[in-house]
C-alpha positions in Angstrom: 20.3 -18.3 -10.3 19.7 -15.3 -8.5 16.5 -14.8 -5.8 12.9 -13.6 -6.6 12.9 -10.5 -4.7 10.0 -9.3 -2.6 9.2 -6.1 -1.4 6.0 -5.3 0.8 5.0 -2.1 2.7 2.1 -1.2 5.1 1.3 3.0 5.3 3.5 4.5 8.2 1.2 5.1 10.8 0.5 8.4 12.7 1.8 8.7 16.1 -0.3 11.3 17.8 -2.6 8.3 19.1 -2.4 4.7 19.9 -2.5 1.5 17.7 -5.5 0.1 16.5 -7.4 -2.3 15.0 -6.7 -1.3 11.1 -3.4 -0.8 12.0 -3.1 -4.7 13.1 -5.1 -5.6 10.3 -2.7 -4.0 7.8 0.8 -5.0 9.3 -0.3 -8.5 10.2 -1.8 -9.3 6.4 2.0 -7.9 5.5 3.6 -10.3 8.4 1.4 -13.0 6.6 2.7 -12.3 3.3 6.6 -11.6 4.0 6.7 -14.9 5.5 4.9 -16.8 2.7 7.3 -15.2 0.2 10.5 -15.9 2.5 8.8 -20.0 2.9 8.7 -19.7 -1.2 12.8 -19.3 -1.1 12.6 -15.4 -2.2 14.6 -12.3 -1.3 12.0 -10.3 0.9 11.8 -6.9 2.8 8.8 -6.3 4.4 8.6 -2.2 5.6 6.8 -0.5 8.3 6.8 2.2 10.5 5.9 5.7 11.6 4.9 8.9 10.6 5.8 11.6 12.8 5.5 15.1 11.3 2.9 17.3 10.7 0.0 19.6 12.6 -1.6 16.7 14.1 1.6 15.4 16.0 2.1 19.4 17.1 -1.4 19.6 17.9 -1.3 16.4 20.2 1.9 17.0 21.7 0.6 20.9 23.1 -2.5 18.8 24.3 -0.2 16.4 26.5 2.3 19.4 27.5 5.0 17.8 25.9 7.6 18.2 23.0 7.3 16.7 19.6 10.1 14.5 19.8 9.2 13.1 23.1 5.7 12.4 21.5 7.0 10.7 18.8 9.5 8.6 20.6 7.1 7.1 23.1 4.6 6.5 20.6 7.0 5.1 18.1 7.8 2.5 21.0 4.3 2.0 21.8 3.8 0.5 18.0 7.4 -1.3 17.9 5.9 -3.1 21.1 3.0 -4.0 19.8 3.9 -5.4 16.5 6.2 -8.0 18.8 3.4 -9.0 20.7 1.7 -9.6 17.3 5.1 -11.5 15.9 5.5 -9.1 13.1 8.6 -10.0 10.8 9.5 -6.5 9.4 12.9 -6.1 7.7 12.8 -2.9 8.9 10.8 0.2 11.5 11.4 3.6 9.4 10.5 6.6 11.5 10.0 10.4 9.6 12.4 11.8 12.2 15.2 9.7 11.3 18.3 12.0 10.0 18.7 9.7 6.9 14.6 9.9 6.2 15.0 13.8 6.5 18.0 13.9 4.3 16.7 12.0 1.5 13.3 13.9 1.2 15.2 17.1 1.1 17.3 16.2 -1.8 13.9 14.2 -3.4 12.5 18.6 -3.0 15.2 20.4 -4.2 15.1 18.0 -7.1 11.9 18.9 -7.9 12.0 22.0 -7.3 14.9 22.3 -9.7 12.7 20.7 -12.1 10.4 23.5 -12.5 7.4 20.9 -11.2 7.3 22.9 -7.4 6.9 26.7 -7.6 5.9 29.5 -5.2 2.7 31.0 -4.7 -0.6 31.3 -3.0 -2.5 28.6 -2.2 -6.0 28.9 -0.6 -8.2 25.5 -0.1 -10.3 23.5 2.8 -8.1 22.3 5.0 -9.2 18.9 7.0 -6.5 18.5 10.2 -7.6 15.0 10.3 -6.0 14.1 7.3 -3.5 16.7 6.6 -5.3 17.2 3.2 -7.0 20.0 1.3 -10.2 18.8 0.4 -12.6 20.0 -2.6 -16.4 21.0 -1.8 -17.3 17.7 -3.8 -15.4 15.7 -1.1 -17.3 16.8 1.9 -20.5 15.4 3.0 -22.9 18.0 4.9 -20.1 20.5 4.6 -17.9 17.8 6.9 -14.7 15.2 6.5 -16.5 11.8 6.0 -13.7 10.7 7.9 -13.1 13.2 10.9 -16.9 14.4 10.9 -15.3 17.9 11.1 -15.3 21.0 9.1 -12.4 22.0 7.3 -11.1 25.6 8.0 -10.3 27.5 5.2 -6.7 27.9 4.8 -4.6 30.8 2.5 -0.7 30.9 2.6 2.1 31.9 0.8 2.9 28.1 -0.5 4.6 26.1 -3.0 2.8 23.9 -5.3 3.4 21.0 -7.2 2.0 20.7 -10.6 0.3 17.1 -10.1 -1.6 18.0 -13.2 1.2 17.3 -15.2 0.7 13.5 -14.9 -2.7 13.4 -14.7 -2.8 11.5 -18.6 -0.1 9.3 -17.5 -1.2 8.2 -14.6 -4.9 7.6 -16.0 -3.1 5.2 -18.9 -0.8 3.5 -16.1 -4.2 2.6 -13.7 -6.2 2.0 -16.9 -3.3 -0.6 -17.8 -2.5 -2.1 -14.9 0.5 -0.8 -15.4 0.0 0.4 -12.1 -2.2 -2.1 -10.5 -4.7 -1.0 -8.4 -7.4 -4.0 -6.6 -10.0 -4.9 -6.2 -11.3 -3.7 -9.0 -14.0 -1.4 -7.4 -11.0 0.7 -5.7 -9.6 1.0 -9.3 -12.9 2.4 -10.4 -12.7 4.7 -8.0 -9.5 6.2 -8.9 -10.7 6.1 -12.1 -13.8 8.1 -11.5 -11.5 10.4 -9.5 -9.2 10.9 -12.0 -12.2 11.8 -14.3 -12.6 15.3 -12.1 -9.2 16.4 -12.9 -6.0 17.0 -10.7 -4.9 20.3 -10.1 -1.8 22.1 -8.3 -1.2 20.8 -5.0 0.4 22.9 -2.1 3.7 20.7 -0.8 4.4 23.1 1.9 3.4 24.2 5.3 3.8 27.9 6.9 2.0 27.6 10.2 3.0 23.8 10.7 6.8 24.3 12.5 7.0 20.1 13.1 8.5 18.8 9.6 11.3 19.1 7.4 12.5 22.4 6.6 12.4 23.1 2.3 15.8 23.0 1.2 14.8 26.7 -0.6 13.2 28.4 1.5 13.3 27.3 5.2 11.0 29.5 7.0 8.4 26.4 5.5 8.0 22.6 6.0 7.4 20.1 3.4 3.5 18.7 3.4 3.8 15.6 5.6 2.3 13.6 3.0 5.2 14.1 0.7 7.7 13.4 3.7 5.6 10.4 4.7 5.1 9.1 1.1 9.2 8.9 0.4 9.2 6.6 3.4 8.8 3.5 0.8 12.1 4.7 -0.7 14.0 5.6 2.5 13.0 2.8 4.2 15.4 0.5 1.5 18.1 2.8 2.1 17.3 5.4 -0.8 19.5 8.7 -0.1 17.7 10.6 -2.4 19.2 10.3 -5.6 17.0 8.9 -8.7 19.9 7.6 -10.3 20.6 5.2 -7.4 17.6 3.6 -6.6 18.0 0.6 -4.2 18.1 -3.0 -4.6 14.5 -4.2 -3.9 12.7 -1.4 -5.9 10.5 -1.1 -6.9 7.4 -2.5 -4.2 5.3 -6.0 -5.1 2.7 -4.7 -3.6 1.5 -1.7 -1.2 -1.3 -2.3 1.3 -3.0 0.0 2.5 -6.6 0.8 3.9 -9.0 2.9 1.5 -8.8 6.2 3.4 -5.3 7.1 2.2 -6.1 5.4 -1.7 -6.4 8.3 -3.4 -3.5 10.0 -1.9 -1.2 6.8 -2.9 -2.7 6.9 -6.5 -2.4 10.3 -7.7 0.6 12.3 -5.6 2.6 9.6 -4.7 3.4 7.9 -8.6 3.3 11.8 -9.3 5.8 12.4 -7.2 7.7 9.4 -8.6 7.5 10.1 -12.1 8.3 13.9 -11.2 11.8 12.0 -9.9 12.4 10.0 -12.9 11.6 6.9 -10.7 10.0 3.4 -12.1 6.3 3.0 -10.3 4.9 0.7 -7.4 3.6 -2.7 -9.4 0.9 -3.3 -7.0 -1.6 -1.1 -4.9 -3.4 -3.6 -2.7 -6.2 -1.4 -0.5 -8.4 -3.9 2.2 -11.8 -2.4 4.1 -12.7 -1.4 7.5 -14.1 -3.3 10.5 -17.7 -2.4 11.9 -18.7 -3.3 15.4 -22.3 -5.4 15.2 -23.2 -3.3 12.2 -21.6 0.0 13.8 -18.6 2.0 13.0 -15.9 1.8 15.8 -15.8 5.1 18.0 -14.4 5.8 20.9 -17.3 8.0 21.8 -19.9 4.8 21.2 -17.0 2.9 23.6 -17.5 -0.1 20.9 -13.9 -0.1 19.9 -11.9 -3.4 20.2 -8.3 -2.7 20.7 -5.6 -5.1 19.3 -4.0 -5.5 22.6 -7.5 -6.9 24.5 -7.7 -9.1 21.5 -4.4 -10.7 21.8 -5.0 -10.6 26.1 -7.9 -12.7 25.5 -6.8 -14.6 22.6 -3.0 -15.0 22.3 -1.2 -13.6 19.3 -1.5 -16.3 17.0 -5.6 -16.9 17.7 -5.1 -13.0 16.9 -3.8 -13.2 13.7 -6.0 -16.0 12.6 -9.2 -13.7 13.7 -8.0 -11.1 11.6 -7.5 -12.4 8.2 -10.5 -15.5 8.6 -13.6 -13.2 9.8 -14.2 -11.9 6.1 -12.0 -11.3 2.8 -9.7 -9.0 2.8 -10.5 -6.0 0.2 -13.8 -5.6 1.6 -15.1 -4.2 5.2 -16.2 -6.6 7.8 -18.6 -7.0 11.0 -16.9 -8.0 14.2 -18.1 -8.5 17.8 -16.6 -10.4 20.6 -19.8 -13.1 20.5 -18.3 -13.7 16.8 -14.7 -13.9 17.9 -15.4 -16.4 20.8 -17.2 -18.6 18.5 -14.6 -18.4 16.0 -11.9 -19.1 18.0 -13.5 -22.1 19.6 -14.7 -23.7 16.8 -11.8 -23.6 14.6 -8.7 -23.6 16.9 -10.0 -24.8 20.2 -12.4 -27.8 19.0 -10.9 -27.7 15.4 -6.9 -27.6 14.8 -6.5 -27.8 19.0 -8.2 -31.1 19.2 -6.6 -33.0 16.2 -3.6 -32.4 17.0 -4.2 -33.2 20.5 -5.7 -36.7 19.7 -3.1 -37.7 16.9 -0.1 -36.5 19.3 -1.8 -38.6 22.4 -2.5 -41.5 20.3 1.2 -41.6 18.8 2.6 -41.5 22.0 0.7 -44.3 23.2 0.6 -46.8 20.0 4.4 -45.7 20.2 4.6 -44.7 16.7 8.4 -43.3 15.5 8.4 -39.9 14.0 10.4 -41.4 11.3 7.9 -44.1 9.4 6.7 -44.1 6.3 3.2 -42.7 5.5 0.9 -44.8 3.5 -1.6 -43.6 1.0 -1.8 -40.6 2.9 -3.7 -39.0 -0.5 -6.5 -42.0 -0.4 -6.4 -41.8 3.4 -7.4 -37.9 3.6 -8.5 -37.1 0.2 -6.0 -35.1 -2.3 -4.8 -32.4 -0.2 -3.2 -31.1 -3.5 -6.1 -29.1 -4.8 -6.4 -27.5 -1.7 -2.6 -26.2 -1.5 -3.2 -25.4 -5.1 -6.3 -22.8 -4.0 -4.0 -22.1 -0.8 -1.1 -20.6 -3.2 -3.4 -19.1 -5.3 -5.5 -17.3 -3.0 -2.0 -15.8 -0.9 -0.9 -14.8 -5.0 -4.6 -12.7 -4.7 -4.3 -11.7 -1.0 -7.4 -13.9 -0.2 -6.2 -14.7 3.4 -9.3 -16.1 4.3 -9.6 -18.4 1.5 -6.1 -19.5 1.7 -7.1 -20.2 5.6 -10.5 -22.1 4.4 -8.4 -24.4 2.2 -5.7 -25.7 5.3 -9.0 -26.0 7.6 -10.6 -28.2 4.1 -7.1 -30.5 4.8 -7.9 -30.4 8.6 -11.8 -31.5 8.6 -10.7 -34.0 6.1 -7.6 -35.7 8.4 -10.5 -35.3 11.3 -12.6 -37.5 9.7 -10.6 -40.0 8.8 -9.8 -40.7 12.1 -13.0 -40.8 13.3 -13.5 -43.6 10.3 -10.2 -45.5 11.2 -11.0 -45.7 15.3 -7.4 -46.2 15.4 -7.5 -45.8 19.3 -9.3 -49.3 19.2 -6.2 -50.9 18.4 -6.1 -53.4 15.8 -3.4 -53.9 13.0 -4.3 -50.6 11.1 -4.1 -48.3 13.9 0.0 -47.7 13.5 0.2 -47.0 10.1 -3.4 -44.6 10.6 -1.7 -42.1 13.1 1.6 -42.3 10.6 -0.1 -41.0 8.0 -2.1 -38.5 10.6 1.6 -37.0 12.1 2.5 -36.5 8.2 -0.9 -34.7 8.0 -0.2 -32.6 10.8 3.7 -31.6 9.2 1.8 -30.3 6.4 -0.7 -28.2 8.4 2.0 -26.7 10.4 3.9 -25.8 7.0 0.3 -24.2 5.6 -0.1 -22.5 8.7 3.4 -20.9 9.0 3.0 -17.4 7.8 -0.2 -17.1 9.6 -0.2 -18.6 12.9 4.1 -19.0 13.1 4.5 -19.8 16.9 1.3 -22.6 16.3 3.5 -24.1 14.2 6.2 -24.4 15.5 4.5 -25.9 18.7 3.1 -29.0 16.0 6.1 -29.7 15.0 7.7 -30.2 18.3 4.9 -32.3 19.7 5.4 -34.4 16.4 9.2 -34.7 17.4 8.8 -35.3 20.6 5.0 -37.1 20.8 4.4 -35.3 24.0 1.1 -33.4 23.9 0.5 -30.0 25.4 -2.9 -28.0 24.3 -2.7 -25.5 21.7 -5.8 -23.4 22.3 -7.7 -23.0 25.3 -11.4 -23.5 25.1 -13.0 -20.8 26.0 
């Protein structure tokens, strides 16, 4: 019987500044997920990467007196590096300025193009650099970018457009439908709402911006990054731009994304996809923001917490843990290093640190073998199966945090029992107690796997080898 497949994707992220904490946030909830799926026995490819054309990347680069290219490369690296601190698992790193990316995406054009669905002409809008989007007065608050805080600049160019009103009544039935499944719910409604105003003709090309991929028709333009950078889901597989070839893992399980780019991902991108002939994404999955005591992160505020001082301070595991236990993913969250501390030291220092710690010390000195037979273990701890049941059902509903509340249920539950069964008294019980505890600690490691994978590992050698070395560092 042939594999469940699973495919997963984060956004491709900018490269004209350096990784931050949504970017972590994203990729590591994907990490999480890939490796649940791959513990499940399925077929997975996880993709992330870079995007690397576009005005921004032009802009930055003139700022630091250096090329494109050169930008992109280092940057590129800086994110490849970082993701291995943060032991990500993708299947694979797909940059924009790969010759096979740029290859694909022009055929993907020309297709269109030949479809009648891109056409020349002039195209005047507010243009926000920020998000390489035009923007409607209706989106603007104060006249500004809610995101960038800047105002757009009015922008008129000879350009060709894509009709994305032509699917506007499909794609309102697929979202309505869940045919393309947009969650939570509220970010549906959004859409929704959005959809409501209309969609009009887009421009897809660029005169001014010389970083991108030449049209295939008319080569004195570039494409709009956004539908370079959107194709990335496609070329990322190995997709060489031909609809009637579509690779093996296609179509995408789910997408995640944060709810900046939302609206982007729910109207051009399936747009762009049905333009092509091409089955949808079954799964948009779009997660919050963090806010610093109540304040949003800004360099200029200098309250931004970078991934790399977390995992400094923390390790990469505590890192990950952090991440997906502060608050549920879907909705924003309120972060400060006072929380984090605590956190860590009450649920991996004091918490998972210290029950390992005493069941390894206490096997090793009652000289229990790895290899007996656990006894009641379900009476001993309570039934641990309810909580794996809400553990797989919350990872099915990208509830990290309450897959993560029901291992810590199994680990508060094994903590007591010890402290109930004294087995470091002695006594004729006390063998068979930390039996039971070292197949309790197998099955945390397994639970924990996909989120904290190097913790896990580290159990189950101390279980092999009953010698007891700390996991977390008190802080």
């Amino acid at each position: 019987m042939p594999k469940e497949k699973f495919y997963i994707t984060t956004p491709i992220y900018y490269v004209n500044d350096r990784m931050h904490l949504g970017h972590a946030y994203t990729t590591v909830a994907a990490d999480v997920l890939a490796r649940y799926h791959r513990l499940k026995g399925e077929k997975v490819f996880f993709l992330t990467g870079t995007d690397e054309h576009g005005g921004k990347i032009e802009e930055t680069a003139k700022e630091l007196k250096k090329s494109p290219q050169q930008l992109c490369d280092e940057n590129s690296q800086n994110f490849k590096e970082g993701w291995e601190k943060l032991n990500i698992s993708y299947d694979n790193f797909i940059r924009t300025t790969d010759a096979s990316h740029k290859k694909a995406v022009t055929k993907a054009i020309e297709i269109l193009h030949k479809k009648g669905l891109i056409y020349k002409g002039i195209y005047k809008g507010l243009y926000c650099l920020g998000c390489e989007q035009y923007k409607t007065k209706s989106d603007l608050v104060a006249g500004k970018c809610p995101e960038h805080k800047t105002v757009p600049e009015v922008m008129e160019e000879e350009s060709y457009l894509f009709k994305l009103f032509e699917f506007e009544k499909e794609l309102k039935k697929k979202i309505k439908d869940d045919e393309l499944k947009i969650r939570p719910q509220e970010r549906k409604r959004e859409v929704l709402e959005f959809l409501k105003r209309g969609l009009r003709t887009i421009s897809v090309s660029r005169e001014k911006v010389k970083w991108g991929i030449p049209l295939p028709f008319d080569k004195k333009l570039t494409a709009y990054v956004w539908i370079d950078a959107l194709l990335n889901y496609l070329t990322g597989i190995g997709w060489d731009g031909d609809p009637e070839k579509l690779p093996e893992f296609w179509p995408p399980n789910v997408q995640l994304m944060a709810k900046d780019i939302i609206r982007v991902h729910a109207t051009i991108w399936p747009a762009i996809l049905l333009g092509l002939g091409i089955s949808l994404p079954k799964q948009l999955f779009v997660h919050g923001y963090f806010t610093i005591e109540g304040q949003k992160m800004s360099k200029s505020l200098g309250n931004v917490i970078w991934p790399e001082q977390l995992i400094e301070k923390f390790g990469a595991d505590a890192t990950r843990y952090l991440l997906l236990s502060l608050c549920p993913f879907g909705r924003d969250g309120d972060i400060s290093w006072k929380k984090l501390e605590e956190k860590y030291n009450a649920d991996l220092a004091k918490g998972l640190g210290n029950l390992v710690s005493r069941v390894i010390s206490l096997s090793d000195k009652l000289g229990v073998q790895q290899a007996a037979v656990p006894n009641n273990v379900g009476m001993a701890f309570g039934d641990s199966s309810s909580a794996k049941k809400r553990y797989q059902k919350a990872l099915g509903n990208f509830q990290f945090n309450e897959a993560l509340i029901a291992i810590w249920e199994i680990i508060g539950n094994f903590d007591r029992y010890i402290e109930r069964e004294k087995p470091w008294e002695g006594g004729k019980r006390a063998k068979q107690v930390i039996v039971n505890s070292l197949y309790g600690l197998k099955e945390i490691a397994v639970l924990l796997k996909p989120f904290l994978p190097q913790t896990s590992e580290k159990i189950l050698k101390q279980i092999e080898t009953r010698k007891s070395e700390p996991l977390f560092s008190r802080l």
